[in-house]
GUTORMI-500242 format. One record per residue: residue in three letters; x, y, z of N, C-alpha, C, O in turn. Coordinates in steps of 0.05 Angstrom, whole numbers, plus 5000, padded with zeros to 4 digits. Layout:
N
ALAXYZXYZXYZXYZ
...
END
This chain:
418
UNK350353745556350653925579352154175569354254135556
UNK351354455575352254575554354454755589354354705613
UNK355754905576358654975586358455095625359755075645
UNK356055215615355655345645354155225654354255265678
UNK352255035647351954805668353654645679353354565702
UNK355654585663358654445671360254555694361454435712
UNK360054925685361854995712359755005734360554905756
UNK357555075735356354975755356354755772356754755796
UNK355854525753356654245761359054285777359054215800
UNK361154395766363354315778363954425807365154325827
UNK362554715802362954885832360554785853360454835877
UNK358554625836357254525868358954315885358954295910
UNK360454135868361053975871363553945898364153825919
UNK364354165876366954365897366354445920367754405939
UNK363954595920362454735943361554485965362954475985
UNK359954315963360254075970362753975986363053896009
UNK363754005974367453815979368154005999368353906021
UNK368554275996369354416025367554406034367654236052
UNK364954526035363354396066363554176080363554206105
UNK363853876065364053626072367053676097366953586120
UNK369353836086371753876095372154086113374254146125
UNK370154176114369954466136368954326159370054306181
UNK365954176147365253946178366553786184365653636202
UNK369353746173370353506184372553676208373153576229
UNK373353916199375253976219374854066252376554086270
UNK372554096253372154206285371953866295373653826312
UNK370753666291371053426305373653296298374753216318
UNK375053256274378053176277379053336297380253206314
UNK379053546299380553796318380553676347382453686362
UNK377553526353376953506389377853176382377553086405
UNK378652996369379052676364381952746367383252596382
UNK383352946355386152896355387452936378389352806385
UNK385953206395387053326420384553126442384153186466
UNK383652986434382852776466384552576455385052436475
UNK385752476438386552176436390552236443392152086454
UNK390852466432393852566443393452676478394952606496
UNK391852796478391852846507391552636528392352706551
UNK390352356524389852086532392952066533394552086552
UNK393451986499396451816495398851966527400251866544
UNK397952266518400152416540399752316570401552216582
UNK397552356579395752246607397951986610399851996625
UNK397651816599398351606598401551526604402451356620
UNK403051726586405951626590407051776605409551756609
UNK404552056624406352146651405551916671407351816686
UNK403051836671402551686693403651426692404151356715
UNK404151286679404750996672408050996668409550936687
UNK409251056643411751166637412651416651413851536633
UNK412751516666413951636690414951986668416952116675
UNK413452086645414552326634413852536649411752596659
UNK416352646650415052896673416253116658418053086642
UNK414753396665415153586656414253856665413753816689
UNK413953976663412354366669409354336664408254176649
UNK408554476676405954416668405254716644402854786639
UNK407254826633407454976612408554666591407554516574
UNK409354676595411254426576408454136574407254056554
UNK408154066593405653886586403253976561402553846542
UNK402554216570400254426560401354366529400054246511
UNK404254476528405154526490405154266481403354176467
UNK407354126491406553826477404853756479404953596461
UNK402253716489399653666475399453686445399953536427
UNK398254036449398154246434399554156411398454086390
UNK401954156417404054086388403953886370403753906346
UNK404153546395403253346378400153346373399353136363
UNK398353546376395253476368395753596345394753476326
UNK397453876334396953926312397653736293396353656274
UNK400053666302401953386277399453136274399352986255
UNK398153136292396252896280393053026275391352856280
UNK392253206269390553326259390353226240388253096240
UNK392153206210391853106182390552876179388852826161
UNK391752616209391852346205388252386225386952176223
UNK387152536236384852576247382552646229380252576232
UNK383652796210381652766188381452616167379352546156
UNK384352536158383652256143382552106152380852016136
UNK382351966178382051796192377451806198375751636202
UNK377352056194373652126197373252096172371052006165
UNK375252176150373752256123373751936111371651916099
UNK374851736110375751536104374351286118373551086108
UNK374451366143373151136158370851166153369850946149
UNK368651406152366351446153366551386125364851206124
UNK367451416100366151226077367051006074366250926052
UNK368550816089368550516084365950426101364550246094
UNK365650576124362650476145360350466135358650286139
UNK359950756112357750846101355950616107356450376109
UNK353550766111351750506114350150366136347850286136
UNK352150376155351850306178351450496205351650746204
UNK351050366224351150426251352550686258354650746247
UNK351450846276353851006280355750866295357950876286
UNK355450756315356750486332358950426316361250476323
UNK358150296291360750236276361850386261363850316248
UNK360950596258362150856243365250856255367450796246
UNK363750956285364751056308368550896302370651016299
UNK367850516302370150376301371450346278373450196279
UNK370750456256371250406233373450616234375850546232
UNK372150976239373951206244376751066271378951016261
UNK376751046283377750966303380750716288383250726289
UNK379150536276381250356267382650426245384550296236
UNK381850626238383650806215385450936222387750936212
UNK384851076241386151316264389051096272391451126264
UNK388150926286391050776293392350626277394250496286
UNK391750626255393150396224395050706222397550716224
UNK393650906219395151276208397451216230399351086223
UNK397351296252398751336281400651176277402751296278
UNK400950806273403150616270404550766238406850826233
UNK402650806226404350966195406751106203409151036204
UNK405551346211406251616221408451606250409351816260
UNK408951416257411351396281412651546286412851706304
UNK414351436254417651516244417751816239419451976247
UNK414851866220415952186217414752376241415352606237
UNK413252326265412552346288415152426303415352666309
UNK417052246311418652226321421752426306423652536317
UNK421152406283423252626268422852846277424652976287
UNK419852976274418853206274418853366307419253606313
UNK418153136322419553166351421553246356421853446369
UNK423453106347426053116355427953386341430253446347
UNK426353506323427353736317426554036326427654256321
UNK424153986340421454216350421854196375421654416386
UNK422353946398422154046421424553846434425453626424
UNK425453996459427353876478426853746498428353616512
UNK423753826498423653626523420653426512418853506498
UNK421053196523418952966509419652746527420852746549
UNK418152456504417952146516421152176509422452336496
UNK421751866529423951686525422451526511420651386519
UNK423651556474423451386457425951246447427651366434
UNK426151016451429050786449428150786414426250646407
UNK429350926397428750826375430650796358432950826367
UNK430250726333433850646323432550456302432450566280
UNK431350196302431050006285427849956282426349996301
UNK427149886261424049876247422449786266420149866272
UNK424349566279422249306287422049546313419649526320
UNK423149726328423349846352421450066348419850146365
UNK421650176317418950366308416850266313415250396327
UNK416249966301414249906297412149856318409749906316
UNK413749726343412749686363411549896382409349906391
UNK414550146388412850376387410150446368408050436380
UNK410050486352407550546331404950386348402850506354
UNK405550076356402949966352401550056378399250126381
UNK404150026406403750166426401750396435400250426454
UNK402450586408400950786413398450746406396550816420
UNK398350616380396150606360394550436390392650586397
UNK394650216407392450096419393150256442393050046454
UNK393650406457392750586476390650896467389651076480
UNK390850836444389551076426386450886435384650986449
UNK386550696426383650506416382250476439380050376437
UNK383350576468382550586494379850876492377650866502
UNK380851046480378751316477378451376446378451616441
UNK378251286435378551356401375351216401373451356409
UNK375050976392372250816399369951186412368951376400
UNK369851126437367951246453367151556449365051666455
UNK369851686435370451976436369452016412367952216411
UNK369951856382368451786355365951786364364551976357
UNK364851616380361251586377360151816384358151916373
UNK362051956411360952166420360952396397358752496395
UNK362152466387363252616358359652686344358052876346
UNK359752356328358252346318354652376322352652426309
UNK355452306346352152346363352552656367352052756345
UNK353052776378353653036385353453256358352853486362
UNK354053176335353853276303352153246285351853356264
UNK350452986301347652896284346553206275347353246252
UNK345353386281344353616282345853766252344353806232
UNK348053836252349353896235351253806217353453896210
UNK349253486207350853316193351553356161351953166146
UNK351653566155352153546125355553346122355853226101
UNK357353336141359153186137358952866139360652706132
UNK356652826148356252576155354552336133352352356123
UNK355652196130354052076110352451916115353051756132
UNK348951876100347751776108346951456096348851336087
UNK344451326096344751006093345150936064345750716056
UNK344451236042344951076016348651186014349651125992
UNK350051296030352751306021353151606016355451676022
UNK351251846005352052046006350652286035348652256048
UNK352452506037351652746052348352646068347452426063
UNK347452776081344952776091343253056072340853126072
UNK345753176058344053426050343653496018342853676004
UNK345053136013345453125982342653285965342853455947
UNK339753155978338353175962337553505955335953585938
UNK339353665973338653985968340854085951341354325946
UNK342253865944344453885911343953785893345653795875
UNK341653635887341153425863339853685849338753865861
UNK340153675818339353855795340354055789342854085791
UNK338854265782340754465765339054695775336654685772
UNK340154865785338955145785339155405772341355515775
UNK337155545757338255745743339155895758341056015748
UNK338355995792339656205802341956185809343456365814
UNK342855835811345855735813348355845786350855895785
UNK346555845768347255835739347556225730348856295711
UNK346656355741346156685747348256695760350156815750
UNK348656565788349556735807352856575793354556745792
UNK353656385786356256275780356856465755359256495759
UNK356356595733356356815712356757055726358057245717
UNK355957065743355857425758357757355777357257525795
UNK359857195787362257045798361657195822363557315831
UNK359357215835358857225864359957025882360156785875
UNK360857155913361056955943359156895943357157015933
UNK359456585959357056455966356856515982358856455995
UNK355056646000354756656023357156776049357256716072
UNK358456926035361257046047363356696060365356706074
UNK362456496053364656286057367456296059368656206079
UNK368956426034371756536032372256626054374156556068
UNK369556906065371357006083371756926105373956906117
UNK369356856116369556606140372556406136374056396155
UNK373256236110374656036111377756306119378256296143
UNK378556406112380356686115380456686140382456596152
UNK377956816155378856896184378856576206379556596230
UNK378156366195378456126198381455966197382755846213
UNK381656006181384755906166387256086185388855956199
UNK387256366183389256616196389156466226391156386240
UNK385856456233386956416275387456176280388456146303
UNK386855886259387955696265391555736254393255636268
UNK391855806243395355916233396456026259398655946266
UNK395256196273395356436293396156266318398056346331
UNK394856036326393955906343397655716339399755786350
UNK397355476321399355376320402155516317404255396322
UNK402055836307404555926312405056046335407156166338
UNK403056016356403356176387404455866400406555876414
UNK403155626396404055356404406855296401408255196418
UNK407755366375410255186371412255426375414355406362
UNK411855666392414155886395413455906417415356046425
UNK411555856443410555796469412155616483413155656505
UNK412455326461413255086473416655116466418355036482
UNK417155206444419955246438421455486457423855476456
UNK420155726478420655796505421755666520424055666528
UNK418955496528418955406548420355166555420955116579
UNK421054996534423254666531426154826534427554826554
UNK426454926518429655156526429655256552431755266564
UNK427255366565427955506587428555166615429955146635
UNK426554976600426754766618429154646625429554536647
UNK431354656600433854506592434754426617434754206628
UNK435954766629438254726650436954556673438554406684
UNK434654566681433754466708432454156696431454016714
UNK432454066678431953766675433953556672435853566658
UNK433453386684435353146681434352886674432352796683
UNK436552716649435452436648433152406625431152536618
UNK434052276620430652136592427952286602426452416586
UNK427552266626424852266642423952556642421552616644
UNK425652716639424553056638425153136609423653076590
UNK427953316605428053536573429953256567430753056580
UNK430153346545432253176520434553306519434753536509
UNK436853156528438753256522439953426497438853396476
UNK441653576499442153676471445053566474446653546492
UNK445153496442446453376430450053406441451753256451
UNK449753666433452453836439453653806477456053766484
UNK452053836490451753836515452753516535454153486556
UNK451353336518451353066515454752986503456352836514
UNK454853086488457752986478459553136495461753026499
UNK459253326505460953556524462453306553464753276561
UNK459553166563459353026586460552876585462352896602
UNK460852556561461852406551465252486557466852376571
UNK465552716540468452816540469852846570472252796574
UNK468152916588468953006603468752786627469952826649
UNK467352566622468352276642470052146631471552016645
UNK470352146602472851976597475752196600477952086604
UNK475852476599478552626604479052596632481252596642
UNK476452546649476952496680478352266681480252276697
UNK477851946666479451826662481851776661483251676679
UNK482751866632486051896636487452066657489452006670
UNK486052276659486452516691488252346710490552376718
UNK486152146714486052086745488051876737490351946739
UNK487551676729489151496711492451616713493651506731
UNK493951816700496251906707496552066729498752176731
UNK494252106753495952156769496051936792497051996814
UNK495351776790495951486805498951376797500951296809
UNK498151426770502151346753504051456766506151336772
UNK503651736773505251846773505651876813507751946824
UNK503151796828502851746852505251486856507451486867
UNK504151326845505850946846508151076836510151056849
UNK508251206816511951166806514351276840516351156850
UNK512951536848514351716874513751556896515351566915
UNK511251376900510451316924509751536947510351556970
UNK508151696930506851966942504251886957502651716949
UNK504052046985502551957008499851916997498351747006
UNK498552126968495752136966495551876941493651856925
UNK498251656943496551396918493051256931491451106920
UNK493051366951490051136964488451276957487051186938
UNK487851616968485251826956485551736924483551676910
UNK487751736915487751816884486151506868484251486852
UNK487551326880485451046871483551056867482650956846
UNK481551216893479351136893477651336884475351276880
UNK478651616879477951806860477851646828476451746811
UNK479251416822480151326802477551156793476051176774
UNK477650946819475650846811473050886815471350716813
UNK472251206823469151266831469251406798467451576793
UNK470951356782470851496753468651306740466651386729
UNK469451026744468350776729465650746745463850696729
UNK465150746760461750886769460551056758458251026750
UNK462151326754461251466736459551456702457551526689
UNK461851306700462451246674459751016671457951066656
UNK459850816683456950746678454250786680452150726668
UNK455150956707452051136708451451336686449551496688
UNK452951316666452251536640450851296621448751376611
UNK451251136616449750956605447350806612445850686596
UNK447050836637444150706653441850846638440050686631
UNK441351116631439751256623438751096590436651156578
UNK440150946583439750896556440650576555440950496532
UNK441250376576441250176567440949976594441549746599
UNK439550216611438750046645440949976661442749876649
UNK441250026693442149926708443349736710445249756727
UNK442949436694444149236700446949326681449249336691
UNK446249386652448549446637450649596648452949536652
UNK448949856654451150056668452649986696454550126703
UNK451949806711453349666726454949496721457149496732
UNK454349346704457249136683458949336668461249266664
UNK458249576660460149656643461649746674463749656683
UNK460649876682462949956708464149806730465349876751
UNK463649596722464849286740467949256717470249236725
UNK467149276692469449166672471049456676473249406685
UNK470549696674472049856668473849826705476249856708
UNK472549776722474149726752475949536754477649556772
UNK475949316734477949116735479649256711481649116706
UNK479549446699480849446680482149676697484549666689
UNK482049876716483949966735485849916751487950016757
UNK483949616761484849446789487749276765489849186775
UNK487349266743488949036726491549316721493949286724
UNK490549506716493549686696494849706731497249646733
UNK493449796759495349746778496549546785498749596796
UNK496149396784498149036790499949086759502049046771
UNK500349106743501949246722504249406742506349326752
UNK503149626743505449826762506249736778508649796783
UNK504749536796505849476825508049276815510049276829
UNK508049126795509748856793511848996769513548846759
UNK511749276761513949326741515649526767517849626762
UNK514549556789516549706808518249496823520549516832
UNK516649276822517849116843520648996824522848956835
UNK520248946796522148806780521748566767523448436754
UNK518448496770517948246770516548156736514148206730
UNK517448086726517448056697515247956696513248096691
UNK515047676703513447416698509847576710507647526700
UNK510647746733507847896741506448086716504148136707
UNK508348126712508048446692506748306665504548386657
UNK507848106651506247936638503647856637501747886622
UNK504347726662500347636671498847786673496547746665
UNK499748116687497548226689496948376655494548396649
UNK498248446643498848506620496548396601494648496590
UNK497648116604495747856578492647926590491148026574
UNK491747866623489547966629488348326626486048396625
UNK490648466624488748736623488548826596487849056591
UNK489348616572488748576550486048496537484648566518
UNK486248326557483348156556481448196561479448086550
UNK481648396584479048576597478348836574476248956569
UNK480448866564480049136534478148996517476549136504
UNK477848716514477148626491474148536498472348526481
UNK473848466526470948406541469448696546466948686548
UNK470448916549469649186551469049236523466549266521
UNK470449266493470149256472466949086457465449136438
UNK467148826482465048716460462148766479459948756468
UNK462548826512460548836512458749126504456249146502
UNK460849326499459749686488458649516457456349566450
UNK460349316441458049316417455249176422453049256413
UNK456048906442453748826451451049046445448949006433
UNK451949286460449949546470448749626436446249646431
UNK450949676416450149866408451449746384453349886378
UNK451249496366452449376355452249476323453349316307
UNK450949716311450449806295451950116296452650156273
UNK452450256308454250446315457150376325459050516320
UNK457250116340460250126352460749836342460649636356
UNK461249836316462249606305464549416327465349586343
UNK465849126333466248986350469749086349471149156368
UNK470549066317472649196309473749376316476049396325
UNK471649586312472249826315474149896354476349946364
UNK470649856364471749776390473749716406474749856424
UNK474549476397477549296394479649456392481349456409
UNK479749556376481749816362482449926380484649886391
UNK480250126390480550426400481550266429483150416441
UNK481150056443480949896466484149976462485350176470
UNK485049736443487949706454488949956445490750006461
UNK488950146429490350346431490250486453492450556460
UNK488050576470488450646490489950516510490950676526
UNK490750206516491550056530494650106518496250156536
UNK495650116495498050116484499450396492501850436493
UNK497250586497499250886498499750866524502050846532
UNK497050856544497050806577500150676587501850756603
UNK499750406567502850286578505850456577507650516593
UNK505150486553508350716534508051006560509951156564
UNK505751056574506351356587506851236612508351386625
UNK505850956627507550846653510350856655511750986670
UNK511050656635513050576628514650866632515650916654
UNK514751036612516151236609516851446637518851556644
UNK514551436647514551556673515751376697517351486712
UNK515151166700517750896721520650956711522550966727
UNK520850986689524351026679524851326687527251346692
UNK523951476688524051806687524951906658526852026649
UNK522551796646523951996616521552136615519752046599
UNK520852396633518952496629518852686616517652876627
UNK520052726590519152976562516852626550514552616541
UNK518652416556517152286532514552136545513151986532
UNK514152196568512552166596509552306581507352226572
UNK510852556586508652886576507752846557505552936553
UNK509452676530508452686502506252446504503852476498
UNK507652176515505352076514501652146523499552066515
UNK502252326542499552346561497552476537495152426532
UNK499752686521498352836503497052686481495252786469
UNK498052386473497452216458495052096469493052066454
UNK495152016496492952006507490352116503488251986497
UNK490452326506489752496515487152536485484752526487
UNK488752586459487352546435485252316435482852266435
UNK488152156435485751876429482751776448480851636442
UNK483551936472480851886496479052056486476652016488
UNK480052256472477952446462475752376436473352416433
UNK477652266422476652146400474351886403472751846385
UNK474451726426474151436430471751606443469751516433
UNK471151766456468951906476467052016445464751936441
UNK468252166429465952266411464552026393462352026382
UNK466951786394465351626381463251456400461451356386
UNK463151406417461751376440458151486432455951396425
UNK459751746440457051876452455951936415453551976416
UNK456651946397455551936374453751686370451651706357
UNK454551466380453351246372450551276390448151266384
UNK451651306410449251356429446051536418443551516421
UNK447951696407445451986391443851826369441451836366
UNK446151626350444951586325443451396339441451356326
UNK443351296354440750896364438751116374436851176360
UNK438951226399436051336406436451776398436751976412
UNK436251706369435652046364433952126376434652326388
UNK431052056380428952156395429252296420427752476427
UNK431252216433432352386456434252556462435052596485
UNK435252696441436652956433435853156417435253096394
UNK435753356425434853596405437153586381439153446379
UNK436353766366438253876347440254156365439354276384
UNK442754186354444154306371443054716359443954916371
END
């Protein structure tokens, strides 16, 4: 075979290969955006995602582009393990490829989310087995329109099947590439366009570019503009920063309220009853910030323990005013104990972020300063009253970022980048 039949060879071959790849992209294009547009259908109506109907429109849009790649592997691949056969089974062959890609593709799915838009699914993710399940999730609600939307594809393309392969395994249009042509062999020497292709693939290539950069600066608008007016998993994604802001600011309500009950009980000032119960609608609070991420029942136990752990540091005060040692003990040993049942059930939650230890720790230190700033304030040594609160005051701060950090690292999928 002498040299320029070779490059010939090689540029039909080539030539070939992008046509084959040119036909594959207008039907990956309509497989990726019906089987994401399904997936989406699905987790407003069923999973409760709600959003703008600018914001619905982009996330489509957005996740159809991210699975475009896995839409054409998924035709180019499936359609040659099928070769051969049925379009029927073409159809399932493409299809069962498509959702093997989709369980692949989760993790970096969910990365790529979570850095591009603010508002999306409540994805609980954090551990493989929690990927995985998501993954398969998707992958068989995919298999609901993937099947039907493939056959349709393919029936609908019969006409302009050069992408399609036929019963011996190659093109339908192989046989108008088999041999050698001298005018192939002329026109590859005189380094002519084929048929202006390039330029087509150019103004092809630019408005699909054009297209995805109007999508992902449309939707990146519109999730920012959504921020302020969404609330909860169920609408925008919290941002990060915002999220840790909140955290800070139910546990400073904490100690808040917390010293001024101390300091209510120490004077026997008329507002100790409002101030209690300001105290304890804190620990309501405080669990209703966790419901969003570990359900109702949890966030109701955590704010059952944090209420006894109020109801316990007052029987403390009440029995160190009265004089009563043996009280002050008991309640003591018990509001020790409640630090350590609060401690294990937060790792319970999140036992990979909030080590049991760790927990434990930050528990009794907060319980250890709380005491040292009562105490100090019943005797009237209030410079060392003030110092403690400020000791407080750190450590609540610190115990809150580690909190709400742990929270970010288990379900990242539901925070933007700041």
């Amino acid at each position: 075979m002498t040299k320029a039949r070779m490059r010939v060879a090689v540029r039909m071959w080539g030539d070939a290969a992008v046509g084959r790849g040119r036909g594959l992209l207008l039907p990956a294009s309509v497989l990726a955006v019906g089987v994401v547009g399904w997936e989406h259908l699905y987790h407003t109506i069923f999973l409760g995602y709600s959003d703008t109907l600018a914001g619905h429109a982009t996330h489509v849009f957005r996740d159809a582009a991210l699975a475009m790649p896995l839409a054409v592997a998924a035709l180019a691949s499936g359609l040659w393990l099928t070769r051969g056969l049925s379009r029927a089974a073409q159809a399932v062959g493409v299809s069962l490829v498509l959702g093997l890609l989709l369980v692949a593709a989760t993790g970096v799915h969910d990365r790529i989310d979570a850095l591009l838009v603010t508002a999306g699914h409540h994805h609980q993710e954090g551990t493989s087995l929690l990927q995985l399940s998501h993954g398969l999730s998707d992958a068989l609600v995919a298999m609901v329109v993937a099947p039907p939307l493939a056959l349709f594809l393919l029936w609908g393309r019969s006409r302009d099947s050069s992408w399609l392969p036929g019963r011996d395994g190659q093109p339908l249009h192989h046989e108008r590439q088999v041999g050698w042509s001298q005018s192939a062999i002329q026109r590859d020497s005189n380094r002519q366009p084929l048929s202006g292709f390039s330029v087509r693939t150019r103004v092809v290539g630019s408005l699909g570019a054009a297209i995805l950069l109007g999508v992902f600066t449309i939707g990146a608008v519109t999730d920012h503009m959504g921020v302020a007016a969404a609330s909860g998993p169920g609408g925008a994604l919290e941002n990060r920063i915002d999220f840790n802001q909140q955290m800070r600011k139910l546990w400073e309500d904490h100690i808040t309220w917390t010293r001024l009950f101390i300091v209510s009980a120490a004077a026997n000032l008329p507002d100790q009853a409002p101030t209690a119960n300001r105290l304890f609608q804190n620990q309501v609070d405080l669990g209703n910030a966790f419901k969003p991420f570990y359900g109702d029942v949890a966030g109701n136990q955590l704010a059952a323990l944090l209420h006894d752990h109020i109801a316990l540091a007052a029987q403390i005060i009440a029995a160190a005013k009265a004089g009563d040692s043996a009280g002050v003990a008991s309640a003591s040993a018990a509001w020790y104990a409640n630090a350590n049942q609060i401690a294990d059930f937060l790792n319970s939650l999140n036992p990979k972020n909030w080590p049991d230890d760790q927990m434990r720790a930050m528990m009794k230190s907060h319980l250890d300063l709380t005491l040292q700033e009562a105490v100090d304030r019943l005797n009237g040594n209030f410079t060392a009253d003030i110092a403690d609160y400020e000791r407080v005051h750190l450590e609540i701060l610190s115990m809150a970022d580690f909190l709400s950090d742990g929270i970010i690292a288990q379900f990242p999928a539901q925070f933007a980048m700041p």
